[in-house]
N, C-alpha and C positions, 0 to 999 in steps of 0.2 A: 784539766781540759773540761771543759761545760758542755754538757750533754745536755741537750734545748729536750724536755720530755713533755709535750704535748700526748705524744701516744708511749707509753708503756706496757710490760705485759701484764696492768691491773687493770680493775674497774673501774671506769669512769664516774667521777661523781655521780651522784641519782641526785635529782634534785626530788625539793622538798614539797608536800604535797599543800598544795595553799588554800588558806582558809584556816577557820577553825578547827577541821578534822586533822592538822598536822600539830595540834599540839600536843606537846608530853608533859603531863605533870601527873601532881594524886587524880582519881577517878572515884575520892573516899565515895563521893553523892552521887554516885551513876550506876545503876544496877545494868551489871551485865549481863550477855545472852548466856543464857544457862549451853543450851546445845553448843556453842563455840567452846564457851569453856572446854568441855568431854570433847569436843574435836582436837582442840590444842590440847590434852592429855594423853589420848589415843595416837598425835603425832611423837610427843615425846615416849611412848614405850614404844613405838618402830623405831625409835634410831638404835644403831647398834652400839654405838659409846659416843659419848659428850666428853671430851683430853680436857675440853675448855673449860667445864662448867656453865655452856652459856643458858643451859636449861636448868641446872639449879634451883634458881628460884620458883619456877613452876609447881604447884601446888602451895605452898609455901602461907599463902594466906586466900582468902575464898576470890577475893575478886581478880578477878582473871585478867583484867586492864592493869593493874599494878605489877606485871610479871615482866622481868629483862625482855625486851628486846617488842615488846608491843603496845601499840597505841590504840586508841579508843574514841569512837565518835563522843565529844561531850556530850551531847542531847538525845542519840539513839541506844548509846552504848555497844552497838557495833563494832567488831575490831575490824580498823582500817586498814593498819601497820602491821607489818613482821619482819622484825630487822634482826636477821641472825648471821652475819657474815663471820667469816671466821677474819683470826687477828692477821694473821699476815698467810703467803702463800708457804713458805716455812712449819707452819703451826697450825694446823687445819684443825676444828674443835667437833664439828658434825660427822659422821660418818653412817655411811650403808643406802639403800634407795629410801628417794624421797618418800614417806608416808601419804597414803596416797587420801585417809580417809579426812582429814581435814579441809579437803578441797569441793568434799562435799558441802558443808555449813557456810563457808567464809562466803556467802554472798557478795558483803559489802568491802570486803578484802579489798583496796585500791593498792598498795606497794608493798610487793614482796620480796624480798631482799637474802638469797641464799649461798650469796656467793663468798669463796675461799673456804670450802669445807672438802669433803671428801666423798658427796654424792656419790653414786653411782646408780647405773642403768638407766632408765628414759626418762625422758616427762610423765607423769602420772596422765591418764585419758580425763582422771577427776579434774584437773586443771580447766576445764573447759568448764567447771561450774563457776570458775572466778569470775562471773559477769560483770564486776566493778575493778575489775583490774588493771591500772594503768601504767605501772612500774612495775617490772620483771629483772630481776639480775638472778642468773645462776653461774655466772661465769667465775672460774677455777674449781672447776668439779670434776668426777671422771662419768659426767654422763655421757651415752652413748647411743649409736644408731643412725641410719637416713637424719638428715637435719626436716628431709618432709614428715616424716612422724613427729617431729616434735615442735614442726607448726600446727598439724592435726588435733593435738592435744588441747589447741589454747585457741587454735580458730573458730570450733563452736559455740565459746562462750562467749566471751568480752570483745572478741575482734568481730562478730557478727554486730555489734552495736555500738563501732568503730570506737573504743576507749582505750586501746594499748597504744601509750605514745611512745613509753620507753622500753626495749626488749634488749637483752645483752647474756647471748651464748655462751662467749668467747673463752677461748681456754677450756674447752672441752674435749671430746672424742667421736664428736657429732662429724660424719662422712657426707660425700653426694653432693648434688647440684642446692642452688639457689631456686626454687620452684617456684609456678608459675603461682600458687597460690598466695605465693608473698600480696598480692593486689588483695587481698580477703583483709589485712592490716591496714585498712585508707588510713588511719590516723596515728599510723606510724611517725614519728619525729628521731627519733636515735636506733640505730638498728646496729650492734657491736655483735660481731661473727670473727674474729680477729683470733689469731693459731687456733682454728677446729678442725684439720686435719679434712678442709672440704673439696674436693676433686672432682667434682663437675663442670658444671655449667653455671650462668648466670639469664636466669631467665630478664626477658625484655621488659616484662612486667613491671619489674624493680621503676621499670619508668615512668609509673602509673603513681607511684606513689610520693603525691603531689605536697603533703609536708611534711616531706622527711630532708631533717637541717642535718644531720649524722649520718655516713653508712662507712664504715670500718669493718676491713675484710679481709686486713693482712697478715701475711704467713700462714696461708694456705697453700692449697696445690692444685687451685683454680686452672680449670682449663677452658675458653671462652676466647668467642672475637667480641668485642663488642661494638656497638654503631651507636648514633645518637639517638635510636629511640630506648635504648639502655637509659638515656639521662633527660628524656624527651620534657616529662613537666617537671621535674626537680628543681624549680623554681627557688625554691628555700635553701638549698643544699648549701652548706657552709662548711663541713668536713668531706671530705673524701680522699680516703686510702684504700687502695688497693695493691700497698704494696708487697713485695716478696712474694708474689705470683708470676713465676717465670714464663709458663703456659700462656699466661694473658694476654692477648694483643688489642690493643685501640687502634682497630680500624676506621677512622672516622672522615669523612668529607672534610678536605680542606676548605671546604668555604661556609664550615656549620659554625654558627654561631650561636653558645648555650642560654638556656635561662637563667643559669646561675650566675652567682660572684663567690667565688669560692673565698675563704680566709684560708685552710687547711689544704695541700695538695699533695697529698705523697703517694709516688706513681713508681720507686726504686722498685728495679728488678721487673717491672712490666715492658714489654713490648711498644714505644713508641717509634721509632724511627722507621724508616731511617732519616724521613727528614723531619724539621723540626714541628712537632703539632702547631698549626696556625691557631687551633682555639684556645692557648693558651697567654695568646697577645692579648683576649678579651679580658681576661682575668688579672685585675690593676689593683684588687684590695686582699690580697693573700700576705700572709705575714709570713709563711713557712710552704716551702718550695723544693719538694724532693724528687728530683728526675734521675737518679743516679742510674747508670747500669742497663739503660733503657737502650740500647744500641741505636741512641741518635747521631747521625754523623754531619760535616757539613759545616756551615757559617754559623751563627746565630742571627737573627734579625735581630739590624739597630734596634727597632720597635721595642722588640723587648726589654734592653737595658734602658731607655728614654722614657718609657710610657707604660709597661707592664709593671716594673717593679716599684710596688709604692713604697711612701715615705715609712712605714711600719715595717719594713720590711726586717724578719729578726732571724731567719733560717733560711738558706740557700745549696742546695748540694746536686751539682751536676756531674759528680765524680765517675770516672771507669763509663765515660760514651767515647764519641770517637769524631767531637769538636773542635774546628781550628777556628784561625783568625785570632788577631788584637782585639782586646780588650778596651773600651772605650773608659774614659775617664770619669771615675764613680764617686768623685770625693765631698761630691756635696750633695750627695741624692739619699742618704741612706743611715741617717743619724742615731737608729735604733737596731744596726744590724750585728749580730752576736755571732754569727759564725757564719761561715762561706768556705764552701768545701769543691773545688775545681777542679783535684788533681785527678789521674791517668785522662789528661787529654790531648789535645794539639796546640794548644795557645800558645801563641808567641808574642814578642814585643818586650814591653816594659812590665812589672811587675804593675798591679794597678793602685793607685792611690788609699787607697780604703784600707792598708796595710797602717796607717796612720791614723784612721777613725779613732773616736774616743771610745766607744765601745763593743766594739770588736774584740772576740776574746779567744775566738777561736778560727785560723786561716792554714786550710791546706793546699798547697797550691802545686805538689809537690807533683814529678812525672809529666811536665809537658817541655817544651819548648822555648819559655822565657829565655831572653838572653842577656838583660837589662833591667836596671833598678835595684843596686844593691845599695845605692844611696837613700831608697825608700825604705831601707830598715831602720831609718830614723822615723820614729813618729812626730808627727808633727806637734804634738802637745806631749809633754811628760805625764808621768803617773797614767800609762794606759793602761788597760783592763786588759789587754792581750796576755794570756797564758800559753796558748800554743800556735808557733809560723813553724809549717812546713815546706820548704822552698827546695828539697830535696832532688837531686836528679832531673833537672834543668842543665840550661847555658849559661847559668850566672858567671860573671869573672867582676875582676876590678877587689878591691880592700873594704874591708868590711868597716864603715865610719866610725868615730870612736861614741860612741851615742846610745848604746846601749841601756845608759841608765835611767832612760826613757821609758822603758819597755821592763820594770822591776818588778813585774807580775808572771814577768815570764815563767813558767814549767816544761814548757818542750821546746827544745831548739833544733831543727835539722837543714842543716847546711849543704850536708854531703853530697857530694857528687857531682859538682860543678866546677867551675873553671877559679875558684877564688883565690885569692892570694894576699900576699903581705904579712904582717904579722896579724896576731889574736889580740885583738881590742884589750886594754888593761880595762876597760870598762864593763867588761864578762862579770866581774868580780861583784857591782852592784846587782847582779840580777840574783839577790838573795832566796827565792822559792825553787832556782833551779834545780831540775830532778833529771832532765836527759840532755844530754851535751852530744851532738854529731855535726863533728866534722870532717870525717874523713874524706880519703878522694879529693882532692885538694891540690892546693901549690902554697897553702900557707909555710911561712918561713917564720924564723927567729924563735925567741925561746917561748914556753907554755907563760904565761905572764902570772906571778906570784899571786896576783890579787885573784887567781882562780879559786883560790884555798878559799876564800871567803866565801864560795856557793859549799856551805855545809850540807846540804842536802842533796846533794850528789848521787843519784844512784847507777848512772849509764856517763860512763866519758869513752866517746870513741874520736879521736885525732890521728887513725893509722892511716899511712901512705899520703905525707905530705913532706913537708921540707924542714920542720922541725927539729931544734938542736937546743944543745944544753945539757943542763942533769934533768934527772927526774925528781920534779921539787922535795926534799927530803922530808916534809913532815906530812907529806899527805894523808898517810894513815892516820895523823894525830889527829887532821882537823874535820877530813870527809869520810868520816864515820860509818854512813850507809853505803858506800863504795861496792856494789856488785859487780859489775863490767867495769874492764882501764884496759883500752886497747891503744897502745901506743905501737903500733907494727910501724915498721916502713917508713923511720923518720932517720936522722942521725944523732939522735938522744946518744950520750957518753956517761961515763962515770960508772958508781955503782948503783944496783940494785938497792932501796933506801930500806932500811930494816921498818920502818913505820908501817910497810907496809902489810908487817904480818902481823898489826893491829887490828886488820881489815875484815872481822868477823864474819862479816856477809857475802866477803868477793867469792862469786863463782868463776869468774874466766877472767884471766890475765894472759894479755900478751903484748911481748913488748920484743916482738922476734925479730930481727932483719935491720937491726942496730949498730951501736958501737958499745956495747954495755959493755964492764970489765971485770973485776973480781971473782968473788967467790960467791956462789951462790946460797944465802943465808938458811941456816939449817931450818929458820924457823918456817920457814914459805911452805913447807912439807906439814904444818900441822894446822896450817889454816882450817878454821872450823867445817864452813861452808863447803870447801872442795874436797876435802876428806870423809868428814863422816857420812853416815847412811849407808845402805847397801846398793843403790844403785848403781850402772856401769855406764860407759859409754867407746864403745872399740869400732875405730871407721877399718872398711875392707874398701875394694880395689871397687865396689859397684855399690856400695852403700857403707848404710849403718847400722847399728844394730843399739837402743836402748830400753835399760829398765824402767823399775819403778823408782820413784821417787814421792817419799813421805815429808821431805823437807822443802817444799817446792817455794822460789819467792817470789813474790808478785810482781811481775814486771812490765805489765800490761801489754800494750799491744808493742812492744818492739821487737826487731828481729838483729837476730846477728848473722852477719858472714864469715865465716873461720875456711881459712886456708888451710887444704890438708892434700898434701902430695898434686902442689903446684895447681889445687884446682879450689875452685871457690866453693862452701856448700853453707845454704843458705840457714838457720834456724828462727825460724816465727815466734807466733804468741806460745803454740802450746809445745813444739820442743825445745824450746830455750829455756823451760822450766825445769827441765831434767838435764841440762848442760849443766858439766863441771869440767874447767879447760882451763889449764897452762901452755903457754909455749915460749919457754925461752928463748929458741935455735937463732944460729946464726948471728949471734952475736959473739962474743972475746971472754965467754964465761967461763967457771972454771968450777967443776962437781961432776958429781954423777947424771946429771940429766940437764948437763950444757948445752948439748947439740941436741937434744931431742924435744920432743911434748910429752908434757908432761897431765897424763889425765888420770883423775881420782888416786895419787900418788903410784900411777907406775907410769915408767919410761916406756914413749913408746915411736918407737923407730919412723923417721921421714918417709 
């Protein structure tokens, strides 16, 4: 599945400082500033331990420009640069509060660079001596406090003589409102606040600040309305997220029309609706468009799909609002779009064409309406780039085409829970990267088709409660290897139990209950690795569950299972389906000790 990461929980690149003061090389012929040197000495004995060694080389040899991680004016010998991030958010190399007394000397300091270490406590007040400072990251630290203290810090220096254009918090433990002092940074350009635990307000201010291309502020715990003088001369603005701020609401005039052209829109989880934002029609050059969860309900304006969404268009996610109406015909507007995420809506009509796009790789369309277009799960050209259709929990009905091997990139298929029928395409068998197979809920018939064996990479096959019959192909163990889930409930599958399948090292839940299976039940299904070992439990009561731990967990991302327990459904997501271990033979024609029962982490346990 392709995860489009424009915004992740790192730091954004810094860009580079231009000119000749960004280069790095020797400095053998530059006599450096003595007093910086003893500043950046003075910093390295406040830290409390360097995991990484990034200060190692520090003292090492006299010139203080040739040290890891810092740059040096070639003609003044000023250090410009200090780039000490740590390696990844895993492996942090810095630790303890930032030293304060280096911020005294660095005058000519332009790019400071602290992030992914292990700070703690505030911005230094000395900060505010960095009067050539233009670039700031300290984001993935555990610094702390009002986020107005730790503009306080940096507002006396350099942002009194408007030079900070890049600033980036984020991934701290910085609390409180967006203040109104943010206007003291005019030459702000990127302003990253994004998870810092901030729970205020967002002053008006912010709309003062006339070029800033960046502001990223999500997953927070923002509480704010805001209006268009929130965005008033943001002229330049090119990013903006604020998403995962439920508190958030964009109360704004439907007839405001912004200065901006956004390319970046991600507004999930904030308050837009309920009808649909009209100043979003203005914005025709966004590549990436996330309105998910925003409780818009209602039509969409044709406008939108015609004239809003441009050609660049690579990310779209309108998922969990509460939008109806057809879907207009997309199949030639949108040559560079990578994923399109629609589901829990109201849509109906026909699936829409772009299920066909060449590079399309990811379509969830799953939870609304559709009733129509199961012949557009052919795409129109072979070899697509599609990895995951979700078409789940729809009105789909009619035969699935046999064309599937069109679509050989596939890795998620979900079908289930629509009206389909007929048999299972023998053409299943070319979608060789397959990893989740759902089709349950159904009315497909005839038998599981042989050439399924060929998707070795198998880790989810769910086909319960449909019309299915036959044996249950006897080498499956031999061939689908990663087999964790095989739920064959509720078909008329016969024969026996195939022993292959206590090959199945990784299967946690089997069931194949509500059958015609026959024989005996193979002694070996009882020593299956995965459902046996480890100490954890899983025992359902008349009102719940009750589970343990679990050290042997397998990664099954985000799918969920339904298991049947005393005629009632109960549902298992991402993170209890990690701790499921389930059998269930019942009600089939078997013959052993744990015939008629379920069978969980090898004990019998009663319907």
């Amino acid at each position: 599945m392709i995860i489009l990461c424009w915004l992740v929980l790192f730091c954004y690149s810094i860009p580079a400082i231009a000119g000749d003061e960004t280069e790095v090389g020797e400095h053998s012929s530059i006599k450096y500033i003595d007093r910086e040197r003893k500043a950046l000495l003075r910093f390295k004995e406040g830290i409390e331990s360097d995991y990484c060694g990034l200060l190692s080389s520090w003292g090492d040899v006299e010139d203080c420009c040739r040290w890891r991680g810092i740059s040096c004016n070639n003609h003044t010998g000023h250090v410009i640069m200090l780039h000490l991030q740590g390696i990844n958010v895993s492996m942090s190399c810095l630790k303890g509060p930032i030293p304060s007394s280096f911020g005294k000397y660095m005058h000519s300091l332009s790019y400071l660079d602290l992030s992914f270490n292990q700070f703690e406590g505030s911005v230094p007040i000395t900060f505010s001596n960095l009067r050539a400072l233009r670039i700031l990251s300290l984001c993935g630290n555990n610094l702390d406090g009002p986020l107005l203290n730790a503009f306080q810090a940096l507002s006396c220096g350099c942002a009194n003589k408007s030079c900070l254009e890049h600033l980036d918090l984020s991934v701290n433990q910085f609390w409180g409102s967006i203040p109104n002092m943010i206007t003291t940074f005019s030459s702000i350009k990127e302003l990253h606040l994004y998870k810092n635990h901030l729970n205020g307000t967002i002053s008006q201010g912010i709309g003062q600040l006339s070029m800033l291309e960046i502001l990223d502020v999500f997953n927070n715990s923002l509480k704010a309305t805001l209006n268009h003088n929130h965005f008033l001369n943001l002229s330049r603005l090119r990013i903006l997220d604020l998403s995962n701020n439920p508190a958030l609401v964009l109360d704004i005039n439907q007839n405001w029309i912004p200065c901006f052209h956004l390319n970046v829109i991600g507004l999930r989880s904030c308050k837009l609706g309920p009808s649909f934002p009209k100043w979003l029609l203005t914005q025709t050059n966004f590549s990436y468009l996330d309105i998910s969860s925003a409780q818009i309900s209602g039509e969409l304006p044709l406008a939108f799909w015609t004239k809003s969404l441009s050609s660049n268009l690579r990310y779209v996610n309108m998922s969990h609002n509460m939008i109806h109406g057809v879907l207009p015909d997309l199949s030639t507007s949108f040559e560079t779009l990578q994923v399109i995420d629609l589901s829990s809506n109201y849509f109906e009509g026909s699936i829409p064409s772009f299920v066909g796009d060449k590079n399309v790789e990811s379509i969830r369309l799953n939870d609304n309406m559709f009733s129509d277009g199961s012949l557009l799960l052919c795409p129109r050209i072979a070899n697509s780039k599609l990895e995951e259709l979700d078409l789940s929990n729809n009105l789909l009905s009619g035969k699935i085409p046999n064309c599937l091997m069109k679509m050989d990139k596939l890795v998620y298929l979900h079908l289930e829970n629509n009206k389909l029928s007929g048999n299972i395409p023998t053409s299943i068998g070319d979608l060789a990267q397959l990893e989740y197979l759902h089709l349950q809920n159904n009315s497909f018939s005839g038998e599981i088709p042989m050439s399924l064996l060929n998707c070795t990479f198998l880790s989810f096959l769910n086909v319960g409660n449909n019309y299915l019959t036959g044996y249950i192909p006897p080498s499956i163990g031999n061939t689908i290897l990663d087999l964790a889930f095989l739920k064959l409930r509720g078909n008329k599958f016969f024969g026996k139990l195939p022993l292959s399948l206590c090959q199945l090292s990784n299967l946690r839940m089997l069931d194949v209950a509500m059958n015609h299976i026959s024989g005996t039940i193979p002694n070996c299904i009882y020593n299956l690795t995965a459902l046996m070992n480890g100490s954890e439990h899983l025992f359902f009561y008349e009102d719940g569950f009750d589970i343990g731990e679990d050290n042997h967990m397998v990664e099954l991302l985000e799918e969920a299972v339904v298991i049947e327990w005393k005629r009632e459904e109960r549902r298992f997501g991402k993170a209890l389906l990690r701790l499921l271990n389930y059998i269930d033979l019942s009600n089939n024609e078997l013959e052993g000790e744990c015939a008629s029962v379920v069978l969980i982490r090898g004990l019998c346990m009663l319907l």
